[in-house]
N, C-alpha and C positions, 0 to 999 in steps of 0.2 A: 089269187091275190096279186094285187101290180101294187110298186114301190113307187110314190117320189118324191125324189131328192132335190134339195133347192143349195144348184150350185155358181148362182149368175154372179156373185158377189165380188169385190174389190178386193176385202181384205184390210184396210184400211189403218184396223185396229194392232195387225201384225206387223203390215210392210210400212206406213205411211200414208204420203203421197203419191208414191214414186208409181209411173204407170206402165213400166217394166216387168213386176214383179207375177211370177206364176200365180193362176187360180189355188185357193187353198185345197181343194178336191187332190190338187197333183203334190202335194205336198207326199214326200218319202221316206217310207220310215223302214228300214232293215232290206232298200230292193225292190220295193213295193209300194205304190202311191196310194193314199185311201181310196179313190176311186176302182183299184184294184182289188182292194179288200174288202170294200161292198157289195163288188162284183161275187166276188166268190163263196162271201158268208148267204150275199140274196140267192146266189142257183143253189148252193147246200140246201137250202130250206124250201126248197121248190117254189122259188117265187118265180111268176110267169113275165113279168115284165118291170124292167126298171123305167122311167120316163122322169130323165134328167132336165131342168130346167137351167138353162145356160144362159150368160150375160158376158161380160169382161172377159175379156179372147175366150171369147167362145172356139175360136182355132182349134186351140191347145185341146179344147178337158176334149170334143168332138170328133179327136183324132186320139185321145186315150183312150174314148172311148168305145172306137173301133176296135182298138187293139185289145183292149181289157174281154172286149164280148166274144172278139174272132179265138180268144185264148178259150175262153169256153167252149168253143165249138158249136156257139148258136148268133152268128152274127148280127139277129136281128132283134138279141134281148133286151141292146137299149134304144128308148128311143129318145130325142133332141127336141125341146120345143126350143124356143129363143125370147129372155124378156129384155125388150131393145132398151127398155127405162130403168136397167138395173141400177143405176145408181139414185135412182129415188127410193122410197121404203119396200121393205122386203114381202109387202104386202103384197108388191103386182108382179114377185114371182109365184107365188102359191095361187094370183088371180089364173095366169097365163096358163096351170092347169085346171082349169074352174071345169075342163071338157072330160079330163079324165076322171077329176072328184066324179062328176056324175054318171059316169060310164056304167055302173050297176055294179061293179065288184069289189072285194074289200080292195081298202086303201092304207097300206104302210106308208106313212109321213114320216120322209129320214131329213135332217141336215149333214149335208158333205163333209163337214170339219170339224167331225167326233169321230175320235181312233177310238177302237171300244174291244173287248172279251169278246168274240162268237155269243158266248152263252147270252149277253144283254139281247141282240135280236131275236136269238130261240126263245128265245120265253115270251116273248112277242106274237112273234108269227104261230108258234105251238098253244099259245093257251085256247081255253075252251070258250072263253068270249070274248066278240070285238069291244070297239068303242072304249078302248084300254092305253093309258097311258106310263109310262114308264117313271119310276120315283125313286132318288137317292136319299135318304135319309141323312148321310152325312155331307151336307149342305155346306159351302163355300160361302163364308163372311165377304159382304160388299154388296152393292144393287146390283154388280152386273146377271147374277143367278135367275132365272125364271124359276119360280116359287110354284109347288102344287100344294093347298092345301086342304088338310083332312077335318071334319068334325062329325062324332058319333058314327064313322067308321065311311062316313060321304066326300067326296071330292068337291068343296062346295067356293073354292077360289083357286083362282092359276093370273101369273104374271108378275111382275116384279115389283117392287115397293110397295109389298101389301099389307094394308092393317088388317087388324080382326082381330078375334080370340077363336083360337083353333087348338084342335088336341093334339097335331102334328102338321110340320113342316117339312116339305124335303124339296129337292131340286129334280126338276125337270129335263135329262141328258137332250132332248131332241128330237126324240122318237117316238110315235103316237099309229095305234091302229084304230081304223073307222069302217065303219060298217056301211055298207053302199046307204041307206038313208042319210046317215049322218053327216057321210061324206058329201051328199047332196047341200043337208043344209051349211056344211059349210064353204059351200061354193057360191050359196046366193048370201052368206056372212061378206064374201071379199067381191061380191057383185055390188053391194050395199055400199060398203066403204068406199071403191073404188065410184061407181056413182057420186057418191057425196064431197068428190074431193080429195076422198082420207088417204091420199098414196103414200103419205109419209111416214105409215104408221106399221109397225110389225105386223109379223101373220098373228103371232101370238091374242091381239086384239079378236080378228075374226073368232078365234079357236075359244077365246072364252068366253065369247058372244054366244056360242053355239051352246057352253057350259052349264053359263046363266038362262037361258033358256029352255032347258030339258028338264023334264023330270025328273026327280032324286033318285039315282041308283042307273043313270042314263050310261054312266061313265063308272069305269073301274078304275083300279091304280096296281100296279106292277111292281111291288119294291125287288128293287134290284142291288141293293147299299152292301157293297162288296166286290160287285164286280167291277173290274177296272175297266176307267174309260175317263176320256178325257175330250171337252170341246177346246180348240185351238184357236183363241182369239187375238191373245198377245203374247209378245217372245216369250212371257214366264213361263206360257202352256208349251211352247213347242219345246222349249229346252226340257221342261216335265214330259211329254211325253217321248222324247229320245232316249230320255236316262232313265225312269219309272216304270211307264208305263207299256211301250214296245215290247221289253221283256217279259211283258205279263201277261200280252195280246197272245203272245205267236207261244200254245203251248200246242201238241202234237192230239190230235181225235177231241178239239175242243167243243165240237157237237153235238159228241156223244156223252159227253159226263155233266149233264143238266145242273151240276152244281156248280159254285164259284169258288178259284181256287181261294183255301183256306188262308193263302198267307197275303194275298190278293189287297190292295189300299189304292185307293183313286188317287189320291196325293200324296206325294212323299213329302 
């Protein structure tokens, strides 16, 4: 299984304008940048290869990157593509790996800027089927949430501002496993868009192109509503994840005990 991570981004919604400011990948939380902590949760679980997609100083995360991989002792576990058009939609960085989508082996889809529990990705990369998306039942009021939705037990919506009539709702942390076909099809999803124009638009678009498209039962869903984790978009998240949820992350053999700590809340 190879991981990737789409870390080209600005930040925008955190920092500003300001074009000073660190990639959110390098963001630090107890000593340790998330980039470091992907690094170590991805080799735990035997993942073969991470392939970061970089934009905005790419310098920076390229040279964490070194460092984070040479600290495992397999220097050459990440690898670097480059999306030079990162400040257009997040689409033509999931495009820019459209080579690895199709490369034939599962494909773990992480975003950089979720501090998260071990156990959210074990239960990922451990279950018995790909094609698996991960879902928090206790859902964050507002549009910014990407929404997965459930009816008669089917994942049959995903994206944000969605109507319908569904038997549940939950939020989507970031993280998505795919199956080498699926993976395929969704690399000719952001070949399509990106063809047509559509660069402005999330990856999320492609990914429920793929949704609507399959078969009933094509896709699973992963509840994870409990384990703590956190995406880091505006200062609210980062002062929440310093005070909250850091201490919730870093518990000691969190690999090994497949359950979520009991006392455990995504937001305080």
């Amino acid at each position: 299984m190879k991981a990737i991570m789409l870390a080209a981004g600005v930040g925008r919604r955190l920092y500003g304008d300001s074009k000073t400011q660190p990639p959110k990948a390098l963001l630090s939380f107890a000593g340790k940048t998330l980039l470091q902590r992907h690094v170590d949760i991805l080799r735990a679980l035997g993942v073969s290869e991470l392939v970061l997609v970089v934009g905005f100083r790419r310098e920076l995360i390229v040279a964490e990157a070194r460092r984070a991989a040479a600290e495992t002792g397999d220097a050459g576990f990440i690898r670097t593509l480059h999306n030079p058009r990162f400040r257009s939609g997040p689409i033509l960085s999931l495009w820019t790996a459209r080579d690895v989508l199709r490369g034939g082996d599962d494909i773990l889809f992480m975003d950089a800027d979720v501090l998260y529990h071990p156990h959210m990705l074990a239960r990922l990369v451990r279950s018995d089927r790909t094609d698996l998306f991960l879902m928090d039942r206790d859902i964050e009021a507002g549009e910014d949430p990407v929404r997965i939705c459930l009816k008669d037990g089917e994942m049959v919506e995903f994206g944000k501002n969605i109507q319908g009539d569904f038997d549940l709702v939950g939020e989507w942390p970031g993280f998505l496993r795919l199956s080498p076909a699926v993976a395929a099809r969704l690399a000719d999803a952001c070949d399509a868009l990106v063809d047509a124009g559509r660069v402005e638009v999330t990856y999320e678009v492609a990914m429920r192109q793929v949704l609507m498209d399959s078969p009933p039962g094509t896709f699973g869903v992963e509840d994870i509503t409990g384990v703590p984790w956190i995406e880091i978009d505006f200062p609210s998240d980062l002062l929440r994840a310093e005070q909250h949820i850091q201490p919730l992350v870093d518990v000691p053999a969190a690999l090994e005990d497949p359950a979520p700590p009991a006392a455990a809340a995504r937001r305080a």
